[in-house]
Wavefront OBJ file of the C-alpha trace (Angstrom):
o trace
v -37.502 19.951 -63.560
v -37.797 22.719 -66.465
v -41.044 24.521 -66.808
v -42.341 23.441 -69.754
v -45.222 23.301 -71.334
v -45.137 19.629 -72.030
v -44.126 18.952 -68.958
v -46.774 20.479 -67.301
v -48.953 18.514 -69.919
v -47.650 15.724 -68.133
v -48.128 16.380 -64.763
v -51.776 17.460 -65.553
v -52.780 13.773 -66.982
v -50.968 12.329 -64.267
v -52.252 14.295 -61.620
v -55.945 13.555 -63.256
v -55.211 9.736 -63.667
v -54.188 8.988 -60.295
v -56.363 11.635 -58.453
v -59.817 9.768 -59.942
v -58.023 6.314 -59.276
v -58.102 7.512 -55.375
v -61.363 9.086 -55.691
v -63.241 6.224 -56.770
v -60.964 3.877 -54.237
v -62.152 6.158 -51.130
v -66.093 6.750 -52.587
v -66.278 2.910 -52.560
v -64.570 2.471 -49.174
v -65.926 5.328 -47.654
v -70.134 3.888 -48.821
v -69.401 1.384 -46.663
v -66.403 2.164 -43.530
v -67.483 -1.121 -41.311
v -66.486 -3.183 -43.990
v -63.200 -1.429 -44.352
v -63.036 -1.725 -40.897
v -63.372 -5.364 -41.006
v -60.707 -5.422 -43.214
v -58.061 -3.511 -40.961
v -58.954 -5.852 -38.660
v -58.113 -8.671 -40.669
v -54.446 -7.576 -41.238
v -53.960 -6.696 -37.817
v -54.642 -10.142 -37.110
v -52.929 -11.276 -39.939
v -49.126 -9.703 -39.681
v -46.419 -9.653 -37.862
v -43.234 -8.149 -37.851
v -40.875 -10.083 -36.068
v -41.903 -11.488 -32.958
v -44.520 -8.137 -32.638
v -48.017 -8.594 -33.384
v -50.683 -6.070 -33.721
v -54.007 -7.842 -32.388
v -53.758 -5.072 -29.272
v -54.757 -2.083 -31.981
v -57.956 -3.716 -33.352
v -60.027 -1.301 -31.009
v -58.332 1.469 -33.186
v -59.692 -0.200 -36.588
v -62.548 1.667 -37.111
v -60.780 5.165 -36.652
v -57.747 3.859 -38.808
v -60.495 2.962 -41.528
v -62.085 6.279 -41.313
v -59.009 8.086 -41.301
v -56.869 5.976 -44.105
v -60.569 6.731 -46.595
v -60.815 10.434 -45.571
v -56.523 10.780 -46.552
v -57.425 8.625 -49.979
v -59.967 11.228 -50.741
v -58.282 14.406 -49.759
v -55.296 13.098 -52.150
v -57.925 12.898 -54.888
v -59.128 16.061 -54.638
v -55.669 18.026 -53.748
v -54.665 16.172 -57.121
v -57.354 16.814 -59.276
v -58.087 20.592 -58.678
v -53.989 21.464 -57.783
v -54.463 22.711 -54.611
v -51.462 22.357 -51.839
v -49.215 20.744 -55.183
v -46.639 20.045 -52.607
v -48.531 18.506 -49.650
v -50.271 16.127 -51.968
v -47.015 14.860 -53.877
v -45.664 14.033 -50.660
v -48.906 12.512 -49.376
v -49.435 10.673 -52.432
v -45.682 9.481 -52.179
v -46.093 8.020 -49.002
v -49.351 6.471 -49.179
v -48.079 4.779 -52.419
v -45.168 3.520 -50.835
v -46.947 1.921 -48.016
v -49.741 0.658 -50.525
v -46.943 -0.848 -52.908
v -44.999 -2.545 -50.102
v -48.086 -3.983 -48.060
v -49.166 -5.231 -51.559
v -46.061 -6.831 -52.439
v -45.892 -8.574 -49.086
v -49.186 -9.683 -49.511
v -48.601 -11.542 -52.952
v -46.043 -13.220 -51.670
v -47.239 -14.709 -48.440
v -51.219 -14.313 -49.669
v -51.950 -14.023 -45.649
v -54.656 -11.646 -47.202
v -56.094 -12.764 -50.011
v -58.240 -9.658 -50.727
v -56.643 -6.119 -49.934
v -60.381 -4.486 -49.821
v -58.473 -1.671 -51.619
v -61.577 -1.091 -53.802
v -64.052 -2.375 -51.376
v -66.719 -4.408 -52.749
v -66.872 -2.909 -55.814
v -63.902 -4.635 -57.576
v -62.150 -7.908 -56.352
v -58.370 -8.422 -57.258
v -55.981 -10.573 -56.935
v -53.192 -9.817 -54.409
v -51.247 -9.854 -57.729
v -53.274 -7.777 -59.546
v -53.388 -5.067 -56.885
v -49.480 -5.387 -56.887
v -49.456 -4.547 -60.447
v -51.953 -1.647 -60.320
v -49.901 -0.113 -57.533
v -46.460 -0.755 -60.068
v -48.755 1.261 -62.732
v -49.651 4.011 -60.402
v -45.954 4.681 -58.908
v -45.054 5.851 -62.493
v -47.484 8.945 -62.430
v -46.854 9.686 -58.664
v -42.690 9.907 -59.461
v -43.502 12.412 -62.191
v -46.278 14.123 -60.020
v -43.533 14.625 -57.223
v -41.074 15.470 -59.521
v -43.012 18.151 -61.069
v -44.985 19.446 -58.176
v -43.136 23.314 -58.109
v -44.188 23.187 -61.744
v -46.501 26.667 -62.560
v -47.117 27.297 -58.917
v -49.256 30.016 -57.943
v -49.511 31.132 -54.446
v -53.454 30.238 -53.614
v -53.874 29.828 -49.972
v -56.982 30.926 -49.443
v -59.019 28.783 -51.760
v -56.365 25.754 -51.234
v -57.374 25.915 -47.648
v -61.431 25.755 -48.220
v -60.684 22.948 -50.393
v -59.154 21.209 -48.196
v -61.434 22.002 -45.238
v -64.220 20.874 -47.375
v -62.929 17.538 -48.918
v -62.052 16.466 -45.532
v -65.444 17.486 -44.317
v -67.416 16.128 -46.903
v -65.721 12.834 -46.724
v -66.208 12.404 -42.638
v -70.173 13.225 -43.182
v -70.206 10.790 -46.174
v -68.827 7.919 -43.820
v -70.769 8.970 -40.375
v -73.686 8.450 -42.825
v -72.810 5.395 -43.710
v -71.466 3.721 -40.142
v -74.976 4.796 -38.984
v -77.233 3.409 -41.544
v -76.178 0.039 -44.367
v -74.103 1.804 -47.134
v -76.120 4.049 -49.300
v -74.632 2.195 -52.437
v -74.704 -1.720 -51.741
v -71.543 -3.398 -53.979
v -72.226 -6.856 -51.153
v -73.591 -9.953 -52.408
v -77.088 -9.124 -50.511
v -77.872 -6.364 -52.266
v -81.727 -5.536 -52.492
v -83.063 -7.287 -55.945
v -80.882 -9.749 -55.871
v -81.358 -13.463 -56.070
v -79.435 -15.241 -53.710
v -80.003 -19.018 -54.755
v -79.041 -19.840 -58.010
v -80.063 -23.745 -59.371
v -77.943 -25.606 -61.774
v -77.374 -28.718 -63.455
v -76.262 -31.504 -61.146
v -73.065 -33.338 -61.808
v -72.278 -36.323 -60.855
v -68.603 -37.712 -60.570
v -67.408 -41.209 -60.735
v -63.584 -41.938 -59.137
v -62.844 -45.070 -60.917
v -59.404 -47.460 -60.647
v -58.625 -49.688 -64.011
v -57.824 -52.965 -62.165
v -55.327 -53.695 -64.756
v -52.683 -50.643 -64.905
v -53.903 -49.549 -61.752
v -54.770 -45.899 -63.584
v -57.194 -43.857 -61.754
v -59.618 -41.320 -63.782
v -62.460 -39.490 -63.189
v -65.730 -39.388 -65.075
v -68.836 -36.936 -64.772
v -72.068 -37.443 -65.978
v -75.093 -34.977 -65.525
v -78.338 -35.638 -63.401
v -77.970 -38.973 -62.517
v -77.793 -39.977 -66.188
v -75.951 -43.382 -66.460
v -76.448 -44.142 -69.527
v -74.359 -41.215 -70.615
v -71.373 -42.904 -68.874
v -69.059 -44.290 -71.711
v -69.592 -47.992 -72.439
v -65.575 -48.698 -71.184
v -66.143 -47.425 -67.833
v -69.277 -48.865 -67.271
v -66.833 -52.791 -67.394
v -66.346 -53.515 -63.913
v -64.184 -56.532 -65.008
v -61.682 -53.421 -65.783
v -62.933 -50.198 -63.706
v -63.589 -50.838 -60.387
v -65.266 -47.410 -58.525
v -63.761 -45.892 -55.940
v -66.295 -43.411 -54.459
v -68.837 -40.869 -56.343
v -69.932 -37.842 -55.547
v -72.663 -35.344 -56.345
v -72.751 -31.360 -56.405
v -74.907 -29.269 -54.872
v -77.645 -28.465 -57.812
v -78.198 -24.972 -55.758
v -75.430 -22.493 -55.769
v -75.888 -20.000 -52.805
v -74.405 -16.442 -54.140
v -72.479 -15.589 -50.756
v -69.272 -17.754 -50.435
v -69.295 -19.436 -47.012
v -73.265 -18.433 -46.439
v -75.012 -21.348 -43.990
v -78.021 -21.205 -41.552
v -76.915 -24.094 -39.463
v -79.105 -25.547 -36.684
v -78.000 -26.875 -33.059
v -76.876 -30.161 -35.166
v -75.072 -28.571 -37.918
v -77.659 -28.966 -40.123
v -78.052 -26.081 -43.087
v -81.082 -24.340 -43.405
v -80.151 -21.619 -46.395
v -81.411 -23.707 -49.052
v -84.830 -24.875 -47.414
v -85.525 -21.252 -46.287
v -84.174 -18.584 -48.539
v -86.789 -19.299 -51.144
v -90.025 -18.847 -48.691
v -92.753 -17.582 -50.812
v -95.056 -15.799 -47.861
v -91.395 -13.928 -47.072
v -88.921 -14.593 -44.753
v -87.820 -11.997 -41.953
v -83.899 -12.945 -40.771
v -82.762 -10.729 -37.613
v -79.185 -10.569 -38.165
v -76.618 -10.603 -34.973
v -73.214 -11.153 -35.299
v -72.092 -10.115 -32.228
v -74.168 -11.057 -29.370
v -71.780 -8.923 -26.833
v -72.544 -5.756 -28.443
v -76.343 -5.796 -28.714
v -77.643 -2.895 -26.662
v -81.310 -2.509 -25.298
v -82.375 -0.449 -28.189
v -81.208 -3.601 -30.173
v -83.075 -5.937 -28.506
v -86.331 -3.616 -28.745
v -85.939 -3.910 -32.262
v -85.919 -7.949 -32.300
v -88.953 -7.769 -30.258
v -90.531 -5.659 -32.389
v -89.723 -7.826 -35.442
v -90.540 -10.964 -33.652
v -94.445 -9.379 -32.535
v -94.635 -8.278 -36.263
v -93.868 -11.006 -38.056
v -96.281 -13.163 -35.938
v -98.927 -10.746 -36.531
v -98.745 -10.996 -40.662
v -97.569 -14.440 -40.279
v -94.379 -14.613 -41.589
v -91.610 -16.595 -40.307
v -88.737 -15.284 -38.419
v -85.061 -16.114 -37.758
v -82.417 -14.970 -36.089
v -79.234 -15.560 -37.309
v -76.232 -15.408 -34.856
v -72.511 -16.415 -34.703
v -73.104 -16.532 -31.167
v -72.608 -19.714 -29.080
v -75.869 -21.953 -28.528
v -75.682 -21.381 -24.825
v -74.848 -17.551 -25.010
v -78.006 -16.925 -27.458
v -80.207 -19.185 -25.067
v -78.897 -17.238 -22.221
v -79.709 -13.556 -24.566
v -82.945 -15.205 -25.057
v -83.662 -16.053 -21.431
v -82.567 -12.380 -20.252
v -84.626 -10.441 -22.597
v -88.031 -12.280 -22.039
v -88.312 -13.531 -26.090
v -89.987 -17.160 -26.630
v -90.455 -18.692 -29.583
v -88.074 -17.329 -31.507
v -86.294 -19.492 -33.738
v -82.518 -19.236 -33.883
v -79.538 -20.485 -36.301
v -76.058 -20.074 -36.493
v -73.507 -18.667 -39.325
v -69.975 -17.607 -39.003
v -69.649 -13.479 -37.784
v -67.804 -12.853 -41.186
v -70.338 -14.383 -43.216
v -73.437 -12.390 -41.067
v -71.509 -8.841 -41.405
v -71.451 -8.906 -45.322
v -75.624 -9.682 -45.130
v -75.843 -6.397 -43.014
v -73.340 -4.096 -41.036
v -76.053 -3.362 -38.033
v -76.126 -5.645 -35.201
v -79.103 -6.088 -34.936
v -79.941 -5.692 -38.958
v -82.842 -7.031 -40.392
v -83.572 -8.306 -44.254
v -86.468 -9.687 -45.743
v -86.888 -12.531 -48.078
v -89.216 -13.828 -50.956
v -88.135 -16.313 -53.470
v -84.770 -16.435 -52.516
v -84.820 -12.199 -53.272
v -83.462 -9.897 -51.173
v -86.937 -7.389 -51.294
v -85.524 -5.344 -48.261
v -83.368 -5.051 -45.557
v -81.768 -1.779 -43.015
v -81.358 -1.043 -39.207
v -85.205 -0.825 -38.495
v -87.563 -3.561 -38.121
v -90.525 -1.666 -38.548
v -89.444 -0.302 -41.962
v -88.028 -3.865 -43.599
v -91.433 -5.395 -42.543
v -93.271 -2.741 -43.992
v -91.331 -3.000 -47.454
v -91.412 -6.817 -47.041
v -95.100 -6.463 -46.823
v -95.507 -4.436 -49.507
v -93.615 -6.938 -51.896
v -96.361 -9.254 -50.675
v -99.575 -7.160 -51.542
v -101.476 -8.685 -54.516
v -101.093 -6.577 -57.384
v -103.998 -4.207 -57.901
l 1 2 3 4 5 6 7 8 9 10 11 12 13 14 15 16 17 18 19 20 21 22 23 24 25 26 27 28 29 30 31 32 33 34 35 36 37 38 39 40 41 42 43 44 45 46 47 48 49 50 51 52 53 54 55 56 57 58 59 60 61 62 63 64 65 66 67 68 69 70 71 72 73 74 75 76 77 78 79 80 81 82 83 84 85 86 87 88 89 90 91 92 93 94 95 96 97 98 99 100 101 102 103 104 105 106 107 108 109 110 111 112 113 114 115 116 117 118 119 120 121 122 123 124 125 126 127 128 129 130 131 132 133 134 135 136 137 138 139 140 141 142 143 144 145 146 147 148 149 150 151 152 153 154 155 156 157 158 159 160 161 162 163 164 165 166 167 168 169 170 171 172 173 174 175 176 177 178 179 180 181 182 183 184 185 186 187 188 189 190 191 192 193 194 195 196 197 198 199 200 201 202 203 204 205 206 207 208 209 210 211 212 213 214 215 216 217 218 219 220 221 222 223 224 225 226 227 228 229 230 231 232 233 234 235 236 237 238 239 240 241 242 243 244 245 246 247 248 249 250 251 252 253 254 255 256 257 258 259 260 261 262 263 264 265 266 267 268 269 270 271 272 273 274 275 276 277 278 279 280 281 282 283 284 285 286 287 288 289 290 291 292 293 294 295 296 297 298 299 300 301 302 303 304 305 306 307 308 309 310 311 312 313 314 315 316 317 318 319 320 321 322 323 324 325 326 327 328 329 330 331 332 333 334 335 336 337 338 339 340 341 342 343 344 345 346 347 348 349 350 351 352 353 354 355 356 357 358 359 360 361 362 363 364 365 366 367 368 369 370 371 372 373 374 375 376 377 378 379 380 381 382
């Protein structure tokens, strides 16, 4: 490739465009690791090649997801201030090869229906992230083909910035494995409302007797009278079945807080008005004593400013009642969600949020402090 100016030109704004692309991917990934994590996990479970699966790695998801965020970042960086030109075209290469295939393979078999490739920050399609990979490839062929472009020998401060993007990213993500992610892009974020009511619709499934045509009809709140006059002739329509929808919308897909007889809870208890303190656990097998301290200690103070606690576990009824038994707690109540559904309320295990109004008001890995900010929220204004 000639060393031109334009060229260079070029590889600059490419180099620029794809190096922020990466650095906001990683930032958002690396806020929150577990959930990136989660997601590893989820195609190890999900593909095969062949007759080889890849369930016996998922103890290694966690370090992949560290070290597949750190790479993301250190490609950023490399790109954006020209350091190592040649180490980060071929990086960038490869990691866009593998991004572009898994992608592809994705759309087509949608065994993942959410790549995580921008965390919880921005959902796309498996299509969409197909596409955006396409877009990217374009910059990354010029970037490799113009990487000797203008080179200057810089060892010395290529090296530091290397050292330190690859430092700065591991810090960033032990931060955030040992505390909830210091940016929140999940459903539960503090301040949000989780329970949304709407209109209720109702839906008729009706069969003209006649021509045998089937149709549907929905009418709002129970209002009959806004049925159409034809539909409402039973000499013609005969009905089928009806149905109603939920008038409260729940703003985590797949959220419940089901009882020992499947019964859910979320609706009846997210709005509490004197607060509602749920100990999260969403996997019973990894609670440590220091995590059982903490329910205790939520448990004694939530009785003592008398607000109601839950703990919400994917656990098995008999393997929470037999937790329960071991560790001495009684009168705890206890309901069950799925583990997928618990780790996007809070990464800990034990985590703990509080709840007013249907409003997240706080939440984090210490019982003491979510009660205290919970409390707060309560305090008559002055």
């Amino acid at each position: 490739m000639k060393n031109t100016k334009l060229n260079y030109v070029l590889n600059v704004v490419c180099r620029w465009a794809v190096g922020l692309v990466f650095l906001f991917s990683s930032f958002v990934k690396g806020v929150d690791p577990m959930g990136t994590t989660f997601k590893v996990q989820e195609y190890m479970t999900a593909w095969s090649i062949g007759g080889l699966t890849f369930e016996w790695a998922l103890s290694f998801a966690g370090f992949l997801s560290v070290a597949l965020i750190c790479a993301e970042f250190l490609v950023g960086v490399l790109l954006i201030t020209n350091a190592y030109r040649r180490l980060s075209a071929w990086l960038l290469a490869a990691m866009m090869l593998f991004f572009t295939v898994t992608t592809f393979v994705d759309a087509l078999t949608n065994k993942v229906t959410d790549c995580g490739c921008f965390g919880d920050a921005v959902k796309l399609t498996n299509w969409q992230t197909f596409w955006k990979n396409i877009a990217l490839d374009v910059p990354t062929v010029w970037i490799v083909l113009t990487r000797d472009l203008r080179r200057k020998r810089r060892f010395e401060r290529d090296g530091l910035v290397l050292i330190g993007a690859v430092a700065a990213m591991l810090i960033f993500e032990m931060y955030n494995i040992k505390h909830e992610p210091l940016v929140d892009f999940r459903p539960w974020k503090v301040g949000n409302k989780m329970i949304e009511e709407r209109e209720a619709m109702n839906h008729l499934y009706l069969r003209n007797l006649e021509t045998g045509e089937e149709r549907t009809v929905d009418y709002r709140n129970g209002d009959w009278a806004s049925v159409p006059d034809e539909y409402k002739d039973f000499e013609r329509w005969e009905i089928m079945s009806s149905t109603s929808d939920d008038p409260f919308e729940i703003k985590a897909p797949g959220f419940s807080m089901m009882d020992l007889t499947s019964e859910d809870h979320a609706v009846e208890l997210l709005p509490a008005e004197d607060g509602l303190l749920i100990a999260t656990v969403h996997h019973i097998g990894d609670l440590d004593e220091a995590g059982a301290r903490q329910i205790r200690m939520a448990q004694r103070l939530a009785e003592e400013n008398g607000v109601h606690m839950v703990l919400l576990t994917s656990a098995l009824p008999e393997e929470i009642q037999t937790w329960l038994y071991e560790q001495d707690i009684v009168g705890l109540d206890y309901l069950f969600a799925d583990a997928t559904a618990i780790e996007t309320m809070m990464r800990g295990n034990p985590g703990f949020m509080f709840i007013r109004n249907a409003t997240v008001i706080s939440k984090g890995r210490k019982a003491d402090v979510v009660m205290e900010q919970g409390m707060q929220a309560l305090a008559p204004e002055e």
